[in-house]
mmCIF file of the N, C-alpha and C atoms, coordinates in Angstrom:
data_MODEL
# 
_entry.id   MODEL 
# 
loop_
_atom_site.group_PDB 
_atom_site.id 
_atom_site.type_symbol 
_atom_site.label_atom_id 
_atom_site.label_alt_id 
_atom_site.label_comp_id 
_atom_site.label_asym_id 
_atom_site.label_entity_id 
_atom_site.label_seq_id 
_atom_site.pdbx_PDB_ins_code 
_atom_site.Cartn_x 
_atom_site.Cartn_y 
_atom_site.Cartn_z 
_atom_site.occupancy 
_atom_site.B_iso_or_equiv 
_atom_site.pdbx_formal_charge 
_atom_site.auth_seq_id 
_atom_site.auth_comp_id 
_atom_site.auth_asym_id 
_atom_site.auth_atom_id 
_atom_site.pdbx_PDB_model_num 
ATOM 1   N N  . UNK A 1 1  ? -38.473 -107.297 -43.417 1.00 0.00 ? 1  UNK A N  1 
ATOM 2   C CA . UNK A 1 1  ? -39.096 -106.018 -43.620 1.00 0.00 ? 1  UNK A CA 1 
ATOM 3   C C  . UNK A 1 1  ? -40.047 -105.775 -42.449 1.00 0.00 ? 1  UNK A C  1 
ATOM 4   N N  . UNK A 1 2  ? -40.299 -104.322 -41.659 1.00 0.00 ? 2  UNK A N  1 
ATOM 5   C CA . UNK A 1 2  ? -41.234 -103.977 -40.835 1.00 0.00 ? 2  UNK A CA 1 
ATOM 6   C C  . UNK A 1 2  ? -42.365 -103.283 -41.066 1.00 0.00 ? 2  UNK A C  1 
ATOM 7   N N  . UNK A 1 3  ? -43.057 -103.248 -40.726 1.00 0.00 ? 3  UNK A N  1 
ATOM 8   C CA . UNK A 1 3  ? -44.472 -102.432 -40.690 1.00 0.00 ? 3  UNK A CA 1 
ATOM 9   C C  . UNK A 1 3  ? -44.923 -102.398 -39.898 1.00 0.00 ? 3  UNK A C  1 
ATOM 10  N N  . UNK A 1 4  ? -46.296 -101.129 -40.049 1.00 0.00 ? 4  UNK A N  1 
ATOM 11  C CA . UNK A 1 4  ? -46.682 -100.732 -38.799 1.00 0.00 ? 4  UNK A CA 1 
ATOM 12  C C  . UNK A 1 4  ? -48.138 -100.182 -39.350 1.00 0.00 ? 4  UNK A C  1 
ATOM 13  N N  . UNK A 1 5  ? -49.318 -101.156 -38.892 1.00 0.00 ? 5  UNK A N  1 
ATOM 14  C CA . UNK A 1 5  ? -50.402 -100.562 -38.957 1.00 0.00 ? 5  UNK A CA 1 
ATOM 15  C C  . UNK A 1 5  ? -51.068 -100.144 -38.015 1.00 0.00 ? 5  UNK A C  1 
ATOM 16  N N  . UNK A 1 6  ? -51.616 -98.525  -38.280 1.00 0.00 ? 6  UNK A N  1 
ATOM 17  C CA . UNK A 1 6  ? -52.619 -97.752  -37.274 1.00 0.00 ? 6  UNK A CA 1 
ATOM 18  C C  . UNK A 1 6  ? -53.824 -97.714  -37.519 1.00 0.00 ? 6  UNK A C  1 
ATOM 19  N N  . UNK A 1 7  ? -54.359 -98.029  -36.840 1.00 0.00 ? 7  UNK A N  1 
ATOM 20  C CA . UNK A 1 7  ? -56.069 -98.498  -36.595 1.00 0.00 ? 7  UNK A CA 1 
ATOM 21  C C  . UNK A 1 7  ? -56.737 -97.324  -35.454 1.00 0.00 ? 7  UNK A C  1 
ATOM 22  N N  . UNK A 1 8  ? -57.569 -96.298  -36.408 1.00 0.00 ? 8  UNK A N  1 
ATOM 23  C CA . UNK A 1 8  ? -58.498 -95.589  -35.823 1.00 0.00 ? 8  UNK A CA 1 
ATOM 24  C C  . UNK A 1 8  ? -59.331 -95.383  -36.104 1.00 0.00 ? 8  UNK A C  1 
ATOM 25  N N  . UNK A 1 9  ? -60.439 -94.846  -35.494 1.00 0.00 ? 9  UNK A N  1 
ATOM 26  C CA . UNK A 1 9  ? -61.832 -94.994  -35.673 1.00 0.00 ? 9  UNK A CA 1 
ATOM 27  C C  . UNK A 1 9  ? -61.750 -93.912  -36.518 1.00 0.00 ? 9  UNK A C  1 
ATOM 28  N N  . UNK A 1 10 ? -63.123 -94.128  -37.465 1.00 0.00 ? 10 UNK A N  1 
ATOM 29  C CA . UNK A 1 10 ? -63.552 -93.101  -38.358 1.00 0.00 ? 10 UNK A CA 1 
ATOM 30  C C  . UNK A 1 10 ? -64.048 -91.895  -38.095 1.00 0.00 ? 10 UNK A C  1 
ATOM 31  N N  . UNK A 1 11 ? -64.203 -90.721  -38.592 1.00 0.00 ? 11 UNK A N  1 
ATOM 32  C CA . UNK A 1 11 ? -64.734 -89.448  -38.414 1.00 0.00 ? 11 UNK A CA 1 
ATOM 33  C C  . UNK A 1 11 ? -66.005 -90.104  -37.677 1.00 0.00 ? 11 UNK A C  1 
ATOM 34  N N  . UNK A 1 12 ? -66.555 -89.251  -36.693 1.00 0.00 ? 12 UNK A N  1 
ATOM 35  C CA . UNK A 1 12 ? -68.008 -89.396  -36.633 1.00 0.00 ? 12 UNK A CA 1 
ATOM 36  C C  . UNK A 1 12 ? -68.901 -90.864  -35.466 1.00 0.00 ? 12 UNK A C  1 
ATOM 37  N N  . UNK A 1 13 ? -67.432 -91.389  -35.333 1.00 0.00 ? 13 UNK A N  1 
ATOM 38  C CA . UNK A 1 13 ? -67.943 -92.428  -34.478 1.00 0.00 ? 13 UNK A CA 1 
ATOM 39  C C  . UNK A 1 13 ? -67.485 -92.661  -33.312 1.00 0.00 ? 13 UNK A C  1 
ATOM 40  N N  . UNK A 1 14 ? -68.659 -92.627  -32.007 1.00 0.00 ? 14 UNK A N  1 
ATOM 41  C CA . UNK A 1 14 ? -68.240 -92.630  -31.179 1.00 0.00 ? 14 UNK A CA 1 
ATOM 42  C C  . UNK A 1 14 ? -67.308 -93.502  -30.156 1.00 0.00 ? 14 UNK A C  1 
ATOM 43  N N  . UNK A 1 15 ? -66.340 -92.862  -29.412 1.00 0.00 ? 15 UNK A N  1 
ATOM 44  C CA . UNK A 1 15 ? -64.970 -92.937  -29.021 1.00 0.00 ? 15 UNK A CA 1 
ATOM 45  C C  . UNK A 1 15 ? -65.614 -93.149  -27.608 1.00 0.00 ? 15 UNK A C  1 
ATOM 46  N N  . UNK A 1 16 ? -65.964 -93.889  -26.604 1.00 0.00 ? 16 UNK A N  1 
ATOM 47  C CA . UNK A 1 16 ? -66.208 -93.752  -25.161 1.00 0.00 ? 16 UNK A CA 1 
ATOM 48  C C  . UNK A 1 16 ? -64.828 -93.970  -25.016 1.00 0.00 ? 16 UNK A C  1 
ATOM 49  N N  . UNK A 1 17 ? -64.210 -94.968  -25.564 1.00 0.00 ? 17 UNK A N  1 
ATOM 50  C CA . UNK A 1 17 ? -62.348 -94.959  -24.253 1.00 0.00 ? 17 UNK A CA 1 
ATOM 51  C C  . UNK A 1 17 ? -61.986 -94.075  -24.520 1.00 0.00 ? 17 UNK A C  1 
ATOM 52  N N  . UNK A 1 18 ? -61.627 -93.168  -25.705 1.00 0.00 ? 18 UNK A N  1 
ATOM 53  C CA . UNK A 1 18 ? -61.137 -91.883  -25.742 1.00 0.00 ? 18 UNK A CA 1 
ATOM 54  C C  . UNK A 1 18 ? -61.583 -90.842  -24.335 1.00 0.00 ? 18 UNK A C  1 
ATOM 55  N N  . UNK A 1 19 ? -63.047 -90.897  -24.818 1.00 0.00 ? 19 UNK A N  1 
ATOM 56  C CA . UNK A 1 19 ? -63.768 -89.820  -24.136 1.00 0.00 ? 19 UNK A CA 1 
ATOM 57  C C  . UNK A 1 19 ? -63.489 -90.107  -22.427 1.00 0.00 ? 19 UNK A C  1 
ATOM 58  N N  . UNK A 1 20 ? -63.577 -91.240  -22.092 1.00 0.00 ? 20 UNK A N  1 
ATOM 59  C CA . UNK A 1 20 ? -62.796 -91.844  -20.884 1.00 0.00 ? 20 UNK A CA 1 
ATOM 60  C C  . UNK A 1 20 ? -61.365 -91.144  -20.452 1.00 0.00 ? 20 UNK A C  1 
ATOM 61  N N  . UNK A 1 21 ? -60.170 -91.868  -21.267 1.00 0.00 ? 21 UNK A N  1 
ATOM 62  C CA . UNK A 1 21 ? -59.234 -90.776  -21.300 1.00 0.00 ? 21 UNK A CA 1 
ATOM 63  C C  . UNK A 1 21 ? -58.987 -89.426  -21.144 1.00 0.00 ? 21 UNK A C  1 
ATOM 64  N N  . UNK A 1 22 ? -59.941 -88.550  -22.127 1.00 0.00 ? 22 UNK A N  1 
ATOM 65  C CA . UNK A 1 22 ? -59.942 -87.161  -21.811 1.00 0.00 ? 22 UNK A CA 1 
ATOM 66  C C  . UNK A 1 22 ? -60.365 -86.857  -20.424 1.00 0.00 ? 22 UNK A C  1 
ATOM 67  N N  . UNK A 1 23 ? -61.053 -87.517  -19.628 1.00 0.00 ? 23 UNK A N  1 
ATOM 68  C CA . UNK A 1 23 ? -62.047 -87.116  -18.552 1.00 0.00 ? 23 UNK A CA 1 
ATOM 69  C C  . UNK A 1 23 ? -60.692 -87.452  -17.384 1.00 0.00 ? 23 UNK A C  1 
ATOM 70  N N  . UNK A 1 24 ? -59.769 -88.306  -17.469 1.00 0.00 ? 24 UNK A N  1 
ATOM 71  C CA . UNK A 1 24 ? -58.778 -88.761  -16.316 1.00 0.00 ? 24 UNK A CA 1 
ATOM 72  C C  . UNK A 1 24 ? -57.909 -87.949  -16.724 1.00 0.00 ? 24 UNK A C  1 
ATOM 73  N N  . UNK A 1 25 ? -57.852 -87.494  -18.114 1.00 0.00 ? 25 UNK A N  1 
ATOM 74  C CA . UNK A 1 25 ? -56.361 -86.530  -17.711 1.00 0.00 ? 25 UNK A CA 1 
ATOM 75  C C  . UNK A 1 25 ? -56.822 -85.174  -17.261 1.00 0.00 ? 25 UNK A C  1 
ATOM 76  N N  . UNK A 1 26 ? -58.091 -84.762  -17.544 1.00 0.00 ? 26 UNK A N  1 
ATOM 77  C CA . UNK A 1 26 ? -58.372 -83.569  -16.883 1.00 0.00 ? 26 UNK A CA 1 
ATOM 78  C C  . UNK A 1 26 ? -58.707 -83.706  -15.195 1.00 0.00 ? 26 UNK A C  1 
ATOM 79  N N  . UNK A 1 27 ? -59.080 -84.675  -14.748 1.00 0.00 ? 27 UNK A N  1 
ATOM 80  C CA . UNK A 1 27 ? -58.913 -84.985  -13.569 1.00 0.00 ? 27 UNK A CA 1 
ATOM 81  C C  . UNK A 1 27 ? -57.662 -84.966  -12.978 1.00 0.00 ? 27 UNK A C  1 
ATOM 82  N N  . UNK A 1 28 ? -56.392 -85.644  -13.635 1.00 0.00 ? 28 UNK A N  1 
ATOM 83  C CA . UNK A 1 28 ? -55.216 -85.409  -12.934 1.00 0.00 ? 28 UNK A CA 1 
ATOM 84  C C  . UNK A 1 28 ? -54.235 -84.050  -13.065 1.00 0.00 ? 28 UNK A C  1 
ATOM 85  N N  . UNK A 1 29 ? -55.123 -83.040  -13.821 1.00 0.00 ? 29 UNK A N  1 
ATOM 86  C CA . UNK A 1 29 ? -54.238 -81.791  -13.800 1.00 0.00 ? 29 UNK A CA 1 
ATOM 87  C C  . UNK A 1 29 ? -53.886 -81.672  -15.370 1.00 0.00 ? 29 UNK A C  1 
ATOM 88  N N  . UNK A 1 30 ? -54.264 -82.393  -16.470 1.00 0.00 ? 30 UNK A N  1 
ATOM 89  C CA . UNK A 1 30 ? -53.424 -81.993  -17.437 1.00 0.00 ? 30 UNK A CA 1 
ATOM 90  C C  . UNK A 1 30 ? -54.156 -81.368  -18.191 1.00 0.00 ? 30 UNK A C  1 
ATOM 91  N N  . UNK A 1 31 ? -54.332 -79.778  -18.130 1.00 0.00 ? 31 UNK A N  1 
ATOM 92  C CA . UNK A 1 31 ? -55.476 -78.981  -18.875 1.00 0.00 ? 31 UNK A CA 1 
ATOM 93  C C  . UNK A 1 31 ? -54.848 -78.898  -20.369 1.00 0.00 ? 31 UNK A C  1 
ATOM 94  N N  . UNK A 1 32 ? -55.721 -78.401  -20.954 1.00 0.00 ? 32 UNK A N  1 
ATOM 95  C CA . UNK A 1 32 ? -55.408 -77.899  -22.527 1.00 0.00 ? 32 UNK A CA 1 
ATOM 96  C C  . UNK A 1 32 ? -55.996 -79.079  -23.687 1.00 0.00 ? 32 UNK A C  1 
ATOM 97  N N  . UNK A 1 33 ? -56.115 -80.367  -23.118 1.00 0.00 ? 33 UNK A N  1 
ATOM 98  C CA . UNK A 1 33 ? -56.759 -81.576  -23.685 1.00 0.00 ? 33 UNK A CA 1 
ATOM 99  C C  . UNK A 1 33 ? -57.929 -81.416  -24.040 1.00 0.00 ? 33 UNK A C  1 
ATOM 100 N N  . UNK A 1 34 ? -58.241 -80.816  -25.380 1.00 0.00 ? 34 UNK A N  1 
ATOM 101 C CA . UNK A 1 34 ? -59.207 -80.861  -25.821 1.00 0.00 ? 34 UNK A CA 1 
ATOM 102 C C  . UNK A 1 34 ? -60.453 -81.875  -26.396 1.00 0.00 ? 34 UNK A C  1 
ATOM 103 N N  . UNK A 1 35 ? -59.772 -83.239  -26.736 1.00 0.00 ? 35 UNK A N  1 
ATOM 104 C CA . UNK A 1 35 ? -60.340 -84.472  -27.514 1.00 0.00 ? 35 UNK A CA 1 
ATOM 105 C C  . UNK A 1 35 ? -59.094 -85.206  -27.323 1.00 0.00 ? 35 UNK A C  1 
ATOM 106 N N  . UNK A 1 36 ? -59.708 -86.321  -27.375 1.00 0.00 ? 36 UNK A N  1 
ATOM 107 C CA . UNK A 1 36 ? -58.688 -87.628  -27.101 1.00 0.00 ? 36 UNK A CA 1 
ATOM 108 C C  . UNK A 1 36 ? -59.543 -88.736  -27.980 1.00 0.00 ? 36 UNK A C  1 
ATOM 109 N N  . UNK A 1 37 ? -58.761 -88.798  -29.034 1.00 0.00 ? 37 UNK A N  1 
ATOM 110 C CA . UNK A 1 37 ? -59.322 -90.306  -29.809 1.00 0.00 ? 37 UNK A CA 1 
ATOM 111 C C  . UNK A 1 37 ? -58.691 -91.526  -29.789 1.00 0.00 ? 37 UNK A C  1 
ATOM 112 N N  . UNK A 1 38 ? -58.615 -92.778  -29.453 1.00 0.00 ? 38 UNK A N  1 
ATOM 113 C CA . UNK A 1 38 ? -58.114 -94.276  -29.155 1.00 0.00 ? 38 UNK A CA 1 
ATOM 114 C C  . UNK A 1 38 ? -58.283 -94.835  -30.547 1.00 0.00 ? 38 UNK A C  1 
ATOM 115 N N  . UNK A 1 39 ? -56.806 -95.186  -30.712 1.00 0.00 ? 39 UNK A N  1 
ATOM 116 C CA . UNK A 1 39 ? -56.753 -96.720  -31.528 1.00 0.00 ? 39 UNK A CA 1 
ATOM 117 C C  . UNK A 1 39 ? -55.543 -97.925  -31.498 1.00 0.00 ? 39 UNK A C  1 
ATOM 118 N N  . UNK A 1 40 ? -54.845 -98.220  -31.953 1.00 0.00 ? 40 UNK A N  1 
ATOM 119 C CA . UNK A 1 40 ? -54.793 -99.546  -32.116 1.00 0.00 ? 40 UNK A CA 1 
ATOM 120 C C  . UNK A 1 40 ? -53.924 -99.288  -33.220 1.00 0.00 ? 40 UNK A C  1 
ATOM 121 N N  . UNK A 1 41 ? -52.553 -99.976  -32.412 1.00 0.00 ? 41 UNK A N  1 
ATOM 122 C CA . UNK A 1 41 ? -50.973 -100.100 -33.325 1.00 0.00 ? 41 UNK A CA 1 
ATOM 123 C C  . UNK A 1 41 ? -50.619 -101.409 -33.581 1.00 0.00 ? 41 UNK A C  1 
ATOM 124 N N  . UNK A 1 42 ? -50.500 -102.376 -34.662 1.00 0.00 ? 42 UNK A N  1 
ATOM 125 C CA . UNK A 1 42 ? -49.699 -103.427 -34.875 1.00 0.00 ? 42 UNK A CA 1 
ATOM 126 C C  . UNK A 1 42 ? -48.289 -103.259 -35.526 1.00 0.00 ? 42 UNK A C  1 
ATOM 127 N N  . UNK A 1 43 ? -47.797 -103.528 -35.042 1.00 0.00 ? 43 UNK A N  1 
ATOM 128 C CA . UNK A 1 43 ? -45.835 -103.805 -35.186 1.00 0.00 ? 43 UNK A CA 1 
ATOM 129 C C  . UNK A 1 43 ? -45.819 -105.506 -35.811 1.00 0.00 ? 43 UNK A C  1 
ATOM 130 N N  . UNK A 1 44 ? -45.645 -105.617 -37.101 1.00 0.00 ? 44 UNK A N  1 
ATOM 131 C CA . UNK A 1 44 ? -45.344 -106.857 -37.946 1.00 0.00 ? 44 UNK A CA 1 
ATOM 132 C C  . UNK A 1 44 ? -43.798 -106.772 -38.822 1.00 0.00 ? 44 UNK A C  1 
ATOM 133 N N  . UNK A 1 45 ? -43.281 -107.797 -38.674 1.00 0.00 ? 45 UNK A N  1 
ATOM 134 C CA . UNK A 1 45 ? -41.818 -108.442 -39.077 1.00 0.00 ? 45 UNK A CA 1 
ATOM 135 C C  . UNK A 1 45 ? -42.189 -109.388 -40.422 1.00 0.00 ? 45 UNK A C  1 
ATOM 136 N N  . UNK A 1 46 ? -42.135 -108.850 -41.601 1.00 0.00 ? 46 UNK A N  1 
ATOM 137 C CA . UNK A 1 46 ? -42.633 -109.449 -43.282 1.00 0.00 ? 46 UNK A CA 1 
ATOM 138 C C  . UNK A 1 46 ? -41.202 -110.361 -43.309 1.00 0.00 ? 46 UNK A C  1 
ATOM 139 N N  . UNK A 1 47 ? -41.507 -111.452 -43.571 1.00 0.00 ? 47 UNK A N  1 
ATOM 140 C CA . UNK A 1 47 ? -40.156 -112.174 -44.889 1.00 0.00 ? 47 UNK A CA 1 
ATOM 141 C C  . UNK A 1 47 ? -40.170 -111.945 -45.925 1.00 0.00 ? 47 UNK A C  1 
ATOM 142 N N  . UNK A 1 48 ? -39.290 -111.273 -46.694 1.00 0.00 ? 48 UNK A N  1 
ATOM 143 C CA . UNK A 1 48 ? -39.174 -111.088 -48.182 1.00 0.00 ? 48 UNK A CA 1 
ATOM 144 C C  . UNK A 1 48 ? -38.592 -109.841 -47.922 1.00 0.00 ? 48 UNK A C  1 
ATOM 145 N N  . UNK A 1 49 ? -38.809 -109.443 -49.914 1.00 0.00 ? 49 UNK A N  1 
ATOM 146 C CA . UNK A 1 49 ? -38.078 -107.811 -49.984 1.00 0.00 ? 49 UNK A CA 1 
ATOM 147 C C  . UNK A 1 49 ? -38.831 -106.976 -50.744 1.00 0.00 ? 49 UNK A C  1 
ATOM 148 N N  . UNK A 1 50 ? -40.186 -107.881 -51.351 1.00 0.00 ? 50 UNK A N  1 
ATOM 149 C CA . UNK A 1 50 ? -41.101 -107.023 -52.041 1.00 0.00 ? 50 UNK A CA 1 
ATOM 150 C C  . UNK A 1 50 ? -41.841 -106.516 -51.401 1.00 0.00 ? 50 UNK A C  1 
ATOM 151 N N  . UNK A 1 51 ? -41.742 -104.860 -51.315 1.00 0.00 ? 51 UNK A N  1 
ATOM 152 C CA . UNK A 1 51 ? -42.436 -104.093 -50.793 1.00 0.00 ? 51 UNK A CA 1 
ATOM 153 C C  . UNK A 1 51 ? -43.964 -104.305 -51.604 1.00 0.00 ? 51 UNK A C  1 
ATOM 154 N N  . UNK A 1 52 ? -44.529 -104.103 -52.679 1.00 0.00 ? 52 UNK A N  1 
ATOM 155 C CA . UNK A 1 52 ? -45.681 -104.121 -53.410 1.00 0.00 ? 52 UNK A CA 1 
ATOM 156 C C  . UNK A 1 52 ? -46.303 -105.273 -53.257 1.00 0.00 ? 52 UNK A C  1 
ATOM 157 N N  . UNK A 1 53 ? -45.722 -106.709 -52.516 1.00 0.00 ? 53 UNK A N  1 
ATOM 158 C CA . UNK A 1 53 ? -46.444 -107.630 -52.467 1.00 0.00 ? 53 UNK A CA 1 
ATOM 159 C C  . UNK A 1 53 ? -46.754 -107.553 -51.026 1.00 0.00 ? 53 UNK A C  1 
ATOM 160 N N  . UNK A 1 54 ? -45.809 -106.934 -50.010 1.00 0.00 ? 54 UNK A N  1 
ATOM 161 C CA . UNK A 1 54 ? -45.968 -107.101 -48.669 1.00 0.00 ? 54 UNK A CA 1 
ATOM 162 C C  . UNK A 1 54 ? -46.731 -105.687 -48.808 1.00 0.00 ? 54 UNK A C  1 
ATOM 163 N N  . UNK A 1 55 ? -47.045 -104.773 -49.041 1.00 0.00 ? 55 UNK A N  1 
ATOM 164 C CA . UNK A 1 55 ? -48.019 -103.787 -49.249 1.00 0.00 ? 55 UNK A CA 1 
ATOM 165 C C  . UNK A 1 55 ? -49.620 -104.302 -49.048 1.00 0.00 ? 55 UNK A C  1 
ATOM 166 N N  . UNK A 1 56 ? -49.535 -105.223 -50.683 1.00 0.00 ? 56 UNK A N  1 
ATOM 167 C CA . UNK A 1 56 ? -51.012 -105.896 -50.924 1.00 0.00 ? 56 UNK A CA 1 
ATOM 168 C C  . UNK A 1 56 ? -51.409 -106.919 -49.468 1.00 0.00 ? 56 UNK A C  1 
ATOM 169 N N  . UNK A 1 57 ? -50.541 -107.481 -49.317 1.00 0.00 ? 57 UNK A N  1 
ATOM 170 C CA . UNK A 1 57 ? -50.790 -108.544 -48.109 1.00 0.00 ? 57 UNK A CA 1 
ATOM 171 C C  . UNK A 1 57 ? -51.232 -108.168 -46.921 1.00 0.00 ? 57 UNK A C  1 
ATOM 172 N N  . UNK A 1 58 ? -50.604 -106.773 -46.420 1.00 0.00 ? 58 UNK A N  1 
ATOM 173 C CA . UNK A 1 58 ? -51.090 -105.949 -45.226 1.00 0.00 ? 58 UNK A CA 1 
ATOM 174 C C  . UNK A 1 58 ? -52.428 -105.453 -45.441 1.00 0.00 ? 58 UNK A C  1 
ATOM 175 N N  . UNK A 1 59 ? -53.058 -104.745 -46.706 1.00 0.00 ? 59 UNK A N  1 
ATOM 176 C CA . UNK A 1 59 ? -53.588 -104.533 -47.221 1.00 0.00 ? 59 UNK A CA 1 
ATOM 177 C C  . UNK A 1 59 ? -54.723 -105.618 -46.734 1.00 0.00 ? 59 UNK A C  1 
ATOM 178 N N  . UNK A 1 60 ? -54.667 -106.283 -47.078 1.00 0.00 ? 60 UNK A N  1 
ATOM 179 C CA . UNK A 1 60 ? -55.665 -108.049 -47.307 1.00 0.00 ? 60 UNK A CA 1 
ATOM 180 C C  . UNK A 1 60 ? -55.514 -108.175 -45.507 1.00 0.00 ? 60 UNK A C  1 
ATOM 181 N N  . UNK A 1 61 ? -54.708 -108.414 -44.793 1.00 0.00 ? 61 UNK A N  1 
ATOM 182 C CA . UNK A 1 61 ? -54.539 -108.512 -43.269 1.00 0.00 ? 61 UNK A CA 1 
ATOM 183 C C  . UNK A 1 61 ? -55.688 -107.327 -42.349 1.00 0.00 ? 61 UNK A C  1 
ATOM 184 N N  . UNK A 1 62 ? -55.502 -106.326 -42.625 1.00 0.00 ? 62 UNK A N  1 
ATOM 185 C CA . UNK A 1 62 ? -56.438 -105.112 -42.442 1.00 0.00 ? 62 UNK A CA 1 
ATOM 186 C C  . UNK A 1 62 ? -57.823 -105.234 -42.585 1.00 0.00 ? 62 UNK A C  1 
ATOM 187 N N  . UNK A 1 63 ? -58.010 -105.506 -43.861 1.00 0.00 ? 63 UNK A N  1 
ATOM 188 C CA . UNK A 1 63 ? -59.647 -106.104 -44.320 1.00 0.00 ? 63 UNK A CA 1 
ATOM 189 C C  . UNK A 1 63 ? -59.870 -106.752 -44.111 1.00 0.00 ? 63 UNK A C  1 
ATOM 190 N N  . UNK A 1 64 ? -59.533 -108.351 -43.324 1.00 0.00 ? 64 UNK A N  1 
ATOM 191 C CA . UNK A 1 64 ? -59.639 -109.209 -43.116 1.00 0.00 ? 64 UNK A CA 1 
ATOM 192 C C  . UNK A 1 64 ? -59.632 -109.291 -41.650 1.00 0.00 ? 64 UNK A C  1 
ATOM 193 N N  . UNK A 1 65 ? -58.812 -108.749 -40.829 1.00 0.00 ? 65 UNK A N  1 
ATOM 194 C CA . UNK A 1 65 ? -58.968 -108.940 -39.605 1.00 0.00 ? 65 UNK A CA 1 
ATOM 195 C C  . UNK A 1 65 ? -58.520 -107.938 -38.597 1.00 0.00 ? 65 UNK A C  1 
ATOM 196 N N  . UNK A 1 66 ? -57.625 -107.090 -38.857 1.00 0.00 ? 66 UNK A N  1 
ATOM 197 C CA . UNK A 1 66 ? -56.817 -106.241 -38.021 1.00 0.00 ? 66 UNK A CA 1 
ATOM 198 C C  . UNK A 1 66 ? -57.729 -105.008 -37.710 1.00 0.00 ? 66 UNK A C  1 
ATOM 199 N N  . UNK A 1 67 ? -58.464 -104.435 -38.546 1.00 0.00 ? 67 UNK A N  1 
ATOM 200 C CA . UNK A 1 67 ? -59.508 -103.469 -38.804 1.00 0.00 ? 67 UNK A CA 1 
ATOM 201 C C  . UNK A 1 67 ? -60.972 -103.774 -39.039 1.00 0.00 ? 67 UNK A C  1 
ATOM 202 N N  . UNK A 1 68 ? -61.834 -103.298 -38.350 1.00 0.00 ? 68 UNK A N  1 
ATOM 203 C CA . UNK A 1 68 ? -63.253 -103.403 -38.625 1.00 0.00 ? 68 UNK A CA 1 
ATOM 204 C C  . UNK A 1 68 ? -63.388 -102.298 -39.766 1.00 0.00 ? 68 UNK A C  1 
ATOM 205 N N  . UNK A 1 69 ? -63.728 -102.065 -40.847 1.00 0.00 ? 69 UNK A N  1 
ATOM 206 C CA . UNK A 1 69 ? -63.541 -101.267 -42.063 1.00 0.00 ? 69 UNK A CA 1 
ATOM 207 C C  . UNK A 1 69 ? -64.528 -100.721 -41.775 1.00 0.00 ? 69 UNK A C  1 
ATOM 208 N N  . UNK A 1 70 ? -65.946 -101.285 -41.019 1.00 0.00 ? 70 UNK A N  1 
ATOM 209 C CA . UNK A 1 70 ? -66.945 -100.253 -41.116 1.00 0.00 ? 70 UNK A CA 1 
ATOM 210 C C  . UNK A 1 70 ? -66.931 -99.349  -40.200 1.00 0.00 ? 70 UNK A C  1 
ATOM 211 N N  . UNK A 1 71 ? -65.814 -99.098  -39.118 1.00 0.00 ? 71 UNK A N  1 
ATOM 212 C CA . UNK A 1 71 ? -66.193 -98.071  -38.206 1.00 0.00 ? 71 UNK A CA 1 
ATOM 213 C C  . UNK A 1 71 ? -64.866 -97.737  -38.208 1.00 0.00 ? 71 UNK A C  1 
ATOM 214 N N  . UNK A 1 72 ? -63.875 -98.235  -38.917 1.00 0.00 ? 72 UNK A N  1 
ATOM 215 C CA . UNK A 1 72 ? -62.518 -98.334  -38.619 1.00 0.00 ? 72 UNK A CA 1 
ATOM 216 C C  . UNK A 1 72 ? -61.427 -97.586  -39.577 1.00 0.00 ? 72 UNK A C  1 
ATOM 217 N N  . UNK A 1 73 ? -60.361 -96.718  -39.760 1.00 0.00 ? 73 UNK A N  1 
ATOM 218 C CA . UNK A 1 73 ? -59.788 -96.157  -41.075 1.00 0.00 ? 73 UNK A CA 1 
ATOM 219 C C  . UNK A 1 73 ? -58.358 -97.301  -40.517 1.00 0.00 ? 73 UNK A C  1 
ATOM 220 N N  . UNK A 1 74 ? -57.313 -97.186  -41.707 1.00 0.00 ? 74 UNK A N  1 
ATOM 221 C CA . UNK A 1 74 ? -55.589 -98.085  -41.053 1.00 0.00 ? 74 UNK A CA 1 
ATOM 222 C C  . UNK A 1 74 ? -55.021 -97.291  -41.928 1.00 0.00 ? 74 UNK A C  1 
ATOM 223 N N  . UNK A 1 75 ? -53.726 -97.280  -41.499 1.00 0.00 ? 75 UNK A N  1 
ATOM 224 C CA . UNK A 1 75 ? -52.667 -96.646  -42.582 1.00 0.00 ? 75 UNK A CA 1 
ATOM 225 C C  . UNK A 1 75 ? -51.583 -97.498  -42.061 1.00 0.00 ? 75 UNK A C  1 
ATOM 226 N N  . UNK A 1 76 ? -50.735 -98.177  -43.518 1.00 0.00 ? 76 UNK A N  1 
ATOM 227 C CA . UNK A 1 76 ? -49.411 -98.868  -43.403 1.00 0.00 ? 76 UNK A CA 1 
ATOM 228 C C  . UNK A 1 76 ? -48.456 -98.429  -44.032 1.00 0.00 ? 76 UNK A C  1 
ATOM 229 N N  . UNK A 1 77 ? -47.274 -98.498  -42.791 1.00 0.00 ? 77 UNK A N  1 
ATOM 230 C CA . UNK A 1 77 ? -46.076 -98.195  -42.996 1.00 0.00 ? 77 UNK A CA 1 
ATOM 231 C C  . UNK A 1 77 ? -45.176 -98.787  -43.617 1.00 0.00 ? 77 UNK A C  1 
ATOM 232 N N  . UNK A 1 78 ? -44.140 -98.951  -43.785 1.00 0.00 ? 78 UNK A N  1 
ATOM 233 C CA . UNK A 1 78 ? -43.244 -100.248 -44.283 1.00 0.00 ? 78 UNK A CA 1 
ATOM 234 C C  . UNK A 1 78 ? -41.749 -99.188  -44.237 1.00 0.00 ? 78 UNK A C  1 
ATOM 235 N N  . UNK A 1 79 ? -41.246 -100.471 -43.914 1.00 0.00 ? 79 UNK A N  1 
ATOM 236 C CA . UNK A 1 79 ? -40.168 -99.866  -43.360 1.00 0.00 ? 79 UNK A CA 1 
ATOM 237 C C  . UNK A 1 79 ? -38.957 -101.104 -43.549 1.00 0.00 ? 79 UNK A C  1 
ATOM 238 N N  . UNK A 1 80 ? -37.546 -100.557 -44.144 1.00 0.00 ? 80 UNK A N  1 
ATOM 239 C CA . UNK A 1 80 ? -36.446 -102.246 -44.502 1.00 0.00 ? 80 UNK A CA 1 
ATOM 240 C C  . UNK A 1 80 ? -35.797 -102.375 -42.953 1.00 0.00 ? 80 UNK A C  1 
# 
């Protein structure tokens, strides 16, 4: 089984690599870029077939290490 957790910062907290980003693409010509926010993709390969246990486990992986929860939101995918 695959998954895919996205790791981005929360409303309200500041983004310097984003804000970095926005500043080089308007430097190289690419207008219309209003905000640019940065985060953080993990691509994981589960053994098994229970989705609800490999759910909880990502779940527990996130809070535990993949995500800082206090500045941090994730959303997981799952995918056969």
């Amino acid at each position: 089984m695959k998954a895919r957790v996205t790791v981005t910062l929360k409303a309200g907290v500041l983004d310097p690599q984003g804000q970095a980003i926005e500043g080089s693409l308007k430097s190289l010509g690419f207008a219309g870029v209003a905000s640019v926010r940065q985060g953080k993709v993990f691509d994981l390969v589960l053994d098994g077939t229970d989705e609800a246990a490999a759910r909880s486990a990502l779940n527990s992986m996130c809070e535990k290490l993949l995500a800082n929860t206090v500045i941090e939101n994730y959303a997981v995918e799952i995918s056969n």
